[in-house]
Chimera marker file (.cmm) of the C-alpha trace (Angstrom):
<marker_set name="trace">
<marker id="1" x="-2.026" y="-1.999" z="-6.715" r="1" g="1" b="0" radius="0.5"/>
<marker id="2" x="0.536" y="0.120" z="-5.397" r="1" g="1" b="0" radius="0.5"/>
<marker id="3" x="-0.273" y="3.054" z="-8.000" r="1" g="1" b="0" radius="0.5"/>
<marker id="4" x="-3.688" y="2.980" z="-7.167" r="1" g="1" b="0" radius="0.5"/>
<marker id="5" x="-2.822" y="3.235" z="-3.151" r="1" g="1" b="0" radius="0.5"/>
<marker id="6" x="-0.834" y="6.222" z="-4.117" r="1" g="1" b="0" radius="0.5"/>
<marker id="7" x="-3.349" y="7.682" z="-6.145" r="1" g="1" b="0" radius="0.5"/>
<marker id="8" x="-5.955" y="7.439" z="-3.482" r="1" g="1" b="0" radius="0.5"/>
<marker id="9" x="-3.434" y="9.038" z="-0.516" r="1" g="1" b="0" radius="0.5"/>
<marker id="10" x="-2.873" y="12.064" z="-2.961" r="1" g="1" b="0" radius="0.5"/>
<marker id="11" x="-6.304" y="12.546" z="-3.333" r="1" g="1" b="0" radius="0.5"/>
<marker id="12" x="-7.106" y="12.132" z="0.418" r="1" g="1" b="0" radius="0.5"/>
<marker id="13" x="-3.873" y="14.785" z="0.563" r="1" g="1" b="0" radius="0.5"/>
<marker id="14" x="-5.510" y="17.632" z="-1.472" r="1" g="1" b="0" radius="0.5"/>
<marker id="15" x="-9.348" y="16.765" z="0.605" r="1" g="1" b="0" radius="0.5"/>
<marker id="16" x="-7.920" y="17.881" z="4.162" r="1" g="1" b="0" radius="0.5"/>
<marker id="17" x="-6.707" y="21.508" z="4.949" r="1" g="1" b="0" radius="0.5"/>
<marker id="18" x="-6.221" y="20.894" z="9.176" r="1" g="1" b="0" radius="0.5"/>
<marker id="19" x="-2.900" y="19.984" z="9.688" r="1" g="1" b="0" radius="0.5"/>
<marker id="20" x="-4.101" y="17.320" z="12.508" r="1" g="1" b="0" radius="0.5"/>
<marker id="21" x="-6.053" y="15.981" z="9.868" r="1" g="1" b="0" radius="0.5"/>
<marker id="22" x="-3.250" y="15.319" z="7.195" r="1" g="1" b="0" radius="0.5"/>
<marker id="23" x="-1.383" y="13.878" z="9.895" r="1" g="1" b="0" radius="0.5"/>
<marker id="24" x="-4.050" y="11.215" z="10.183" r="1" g="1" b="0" radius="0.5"/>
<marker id="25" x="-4.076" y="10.699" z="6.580" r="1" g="1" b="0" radius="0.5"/>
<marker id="26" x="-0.670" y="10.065" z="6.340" r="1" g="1" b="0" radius="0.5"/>
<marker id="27" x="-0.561" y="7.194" z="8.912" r="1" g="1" b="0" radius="0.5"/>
<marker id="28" x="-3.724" y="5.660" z="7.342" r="1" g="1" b="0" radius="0.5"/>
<marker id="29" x="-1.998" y="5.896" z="4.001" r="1" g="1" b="0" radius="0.5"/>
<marker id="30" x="1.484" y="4.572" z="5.328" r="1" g="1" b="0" radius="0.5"/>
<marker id="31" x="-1.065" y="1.433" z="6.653" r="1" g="1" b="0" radius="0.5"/>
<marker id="32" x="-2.676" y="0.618" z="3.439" r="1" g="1" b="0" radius="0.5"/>
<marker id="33" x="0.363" y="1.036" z="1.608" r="1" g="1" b="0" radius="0.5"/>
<marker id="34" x="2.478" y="-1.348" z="4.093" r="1" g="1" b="0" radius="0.5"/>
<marker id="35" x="-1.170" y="-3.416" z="3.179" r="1" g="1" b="0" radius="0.5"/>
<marker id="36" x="-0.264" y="-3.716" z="-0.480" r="1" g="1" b="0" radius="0.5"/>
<marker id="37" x="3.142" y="-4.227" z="0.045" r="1" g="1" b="0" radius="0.5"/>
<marker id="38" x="2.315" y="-7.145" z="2.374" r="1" g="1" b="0" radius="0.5"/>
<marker id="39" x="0.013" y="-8.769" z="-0.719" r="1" g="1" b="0" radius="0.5"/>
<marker id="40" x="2.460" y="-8.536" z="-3.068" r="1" g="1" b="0" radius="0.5"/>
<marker id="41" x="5.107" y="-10.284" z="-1.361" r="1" g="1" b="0" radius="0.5"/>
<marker id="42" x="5.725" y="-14.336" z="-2.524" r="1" g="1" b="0" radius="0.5"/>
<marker id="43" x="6.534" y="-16.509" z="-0.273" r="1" g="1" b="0" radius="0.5"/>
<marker id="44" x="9.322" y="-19.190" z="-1.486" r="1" g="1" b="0" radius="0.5"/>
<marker id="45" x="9.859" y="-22.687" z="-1.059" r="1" g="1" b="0" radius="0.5"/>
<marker id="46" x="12.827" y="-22.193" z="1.722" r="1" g="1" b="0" radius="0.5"/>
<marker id="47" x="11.495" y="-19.599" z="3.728" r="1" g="1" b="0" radius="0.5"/>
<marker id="48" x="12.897" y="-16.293" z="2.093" r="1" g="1" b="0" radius="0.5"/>
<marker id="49" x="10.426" y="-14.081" z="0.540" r="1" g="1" b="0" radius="0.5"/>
<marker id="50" x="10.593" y="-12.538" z="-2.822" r="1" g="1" b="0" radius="0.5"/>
<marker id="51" x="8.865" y="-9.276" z="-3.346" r="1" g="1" b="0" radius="0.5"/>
<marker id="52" x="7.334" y="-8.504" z="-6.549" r="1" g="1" b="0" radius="0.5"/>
<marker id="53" x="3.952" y="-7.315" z="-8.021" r="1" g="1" b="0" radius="0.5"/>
<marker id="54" x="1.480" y="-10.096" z="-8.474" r="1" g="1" b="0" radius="0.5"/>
<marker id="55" x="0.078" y="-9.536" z="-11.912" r="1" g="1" b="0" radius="0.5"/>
<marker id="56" x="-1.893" y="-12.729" z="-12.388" r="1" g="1" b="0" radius="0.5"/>
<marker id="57" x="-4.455" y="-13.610" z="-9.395" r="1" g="1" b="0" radius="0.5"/>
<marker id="58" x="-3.879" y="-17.384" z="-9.330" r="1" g="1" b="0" radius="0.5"/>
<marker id="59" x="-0.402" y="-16.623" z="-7.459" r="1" g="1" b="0" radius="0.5"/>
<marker id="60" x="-2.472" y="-14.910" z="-4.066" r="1" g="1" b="0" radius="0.5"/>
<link id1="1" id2="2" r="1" g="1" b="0" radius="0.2"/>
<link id1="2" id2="3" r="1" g="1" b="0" radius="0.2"/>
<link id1="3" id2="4" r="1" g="1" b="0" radius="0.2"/>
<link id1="4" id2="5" r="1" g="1" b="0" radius="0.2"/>
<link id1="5" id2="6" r="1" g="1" b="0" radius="0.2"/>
<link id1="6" id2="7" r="1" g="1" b="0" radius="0.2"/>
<link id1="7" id2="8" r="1" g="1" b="0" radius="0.2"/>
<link id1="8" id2="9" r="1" g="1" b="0" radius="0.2"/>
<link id1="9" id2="10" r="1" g="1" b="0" radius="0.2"/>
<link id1="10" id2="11" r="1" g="1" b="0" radius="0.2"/>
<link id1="11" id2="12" r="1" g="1" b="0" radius="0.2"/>
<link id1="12" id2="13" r="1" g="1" b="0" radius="0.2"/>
<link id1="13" id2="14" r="1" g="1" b="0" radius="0.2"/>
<link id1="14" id2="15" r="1" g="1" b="0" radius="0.2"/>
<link id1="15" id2="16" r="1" g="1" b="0" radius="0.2"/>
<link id1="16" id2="17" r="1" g="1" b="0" radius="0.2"/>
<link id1="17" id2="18" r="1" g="1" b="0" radius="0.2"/>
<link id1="18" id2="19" r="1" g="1" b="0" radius="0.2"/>
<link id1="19" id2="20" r="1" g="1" b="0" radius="0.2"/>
<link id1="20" id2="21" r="1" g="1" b="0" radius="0.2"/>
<link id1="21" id2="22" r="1" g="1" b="0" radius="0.2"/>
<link id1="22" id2="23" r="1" g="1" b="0" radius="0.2"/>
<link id1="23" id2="24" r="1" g="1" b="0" radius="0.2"/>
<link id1="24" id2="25" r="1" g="1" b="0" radius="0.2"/>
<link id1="25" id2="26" r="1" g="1" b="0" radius="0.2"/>
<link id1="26" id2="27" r="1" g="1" b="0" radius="0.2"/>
<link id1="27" id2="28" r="1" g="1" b="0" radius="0.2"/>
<link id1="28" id2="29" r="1" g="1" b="0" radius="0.2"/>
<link id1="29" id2="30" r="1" g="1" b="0" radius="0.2"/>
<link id1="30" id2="31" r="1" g="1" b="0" radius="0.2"/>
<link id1="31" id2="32" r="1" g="1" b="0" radius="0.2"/>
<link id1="32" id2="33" r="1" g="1" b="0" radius="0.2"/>
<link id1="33" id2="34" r="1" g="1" b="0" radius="0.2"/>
<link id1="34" id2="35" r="1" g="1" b="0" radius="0.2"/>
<link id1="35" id2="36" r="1" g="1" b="0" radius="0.2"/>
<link id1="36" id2="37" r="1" g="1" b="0" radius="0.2"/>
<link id1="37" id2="38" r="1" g="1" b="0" radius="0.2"/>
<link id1="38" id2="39" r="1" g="1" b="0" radius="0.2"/>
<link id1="39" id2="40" r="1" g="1" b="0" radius="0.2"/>
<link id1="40" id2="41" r="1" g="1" b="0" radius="0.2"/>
<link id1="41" id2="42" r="1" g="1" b="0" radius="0.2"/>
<link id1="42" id2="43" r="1" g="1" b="0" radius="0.2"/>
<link id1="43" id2="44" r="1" g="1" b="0" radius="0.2"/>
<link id1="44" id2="45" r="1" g="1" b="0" radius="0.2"/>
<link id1="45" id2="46" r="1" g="1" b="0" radius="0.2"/>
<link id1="46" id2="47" r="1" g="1" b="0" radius="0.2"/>
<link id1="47" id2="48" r="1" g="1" b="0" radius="0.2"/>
<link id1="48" id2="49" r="1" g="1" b="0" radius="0.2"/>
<link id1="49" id2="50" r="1" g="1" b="0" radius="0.2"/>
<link id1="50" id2="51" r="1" g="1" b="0" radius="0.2"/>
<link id1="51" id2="52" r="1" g="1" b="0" radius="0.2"/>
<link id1="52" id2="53" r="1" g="1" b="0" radius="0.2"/>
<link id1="53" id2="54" r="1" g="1" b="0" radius="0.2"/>
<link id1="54" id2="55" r="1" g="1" b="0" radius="0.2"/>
<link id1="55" id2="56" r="1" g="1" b="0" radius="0.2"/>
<link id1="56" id2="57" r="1" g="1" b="0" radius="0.2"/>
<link id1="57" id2="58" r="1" g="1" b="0" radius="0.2"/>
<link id1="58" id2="59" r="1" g="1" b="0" radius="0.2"/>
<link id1="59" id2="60" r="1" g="1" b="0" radius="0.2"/>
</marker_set>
């Protein structure tokens, strides 16, 4: 997931040329990316969490 967030933030990148606008694509990006980071995270049995990429949908 994470390639494909930074895929779609470099594309959103090269689509705005106003400098207020890459500014706003840059803290939408940072958001979706913190998103995917979130999903990816396991939680543990005592508490901790263990981040990793979730290859196999049965662990969401």
């Amino acid at each position: 997931m994470l390639p494909v967030s930074l895929a779609i933030i470099g594309e959103l990148q090269q689509q705005v040329t106003d400098l207020t606008d890459k500014n706003q694509v840059n803290q939408e990006a940072t958001t979706a990316v913190d998103e995917v980071i979130e999903l990816s995270e396991m939680g543990v049995s005592n508490g901790h969490t263990k981040t990793g990429v979730i290859l196999n949908a049965s662990e969401l």
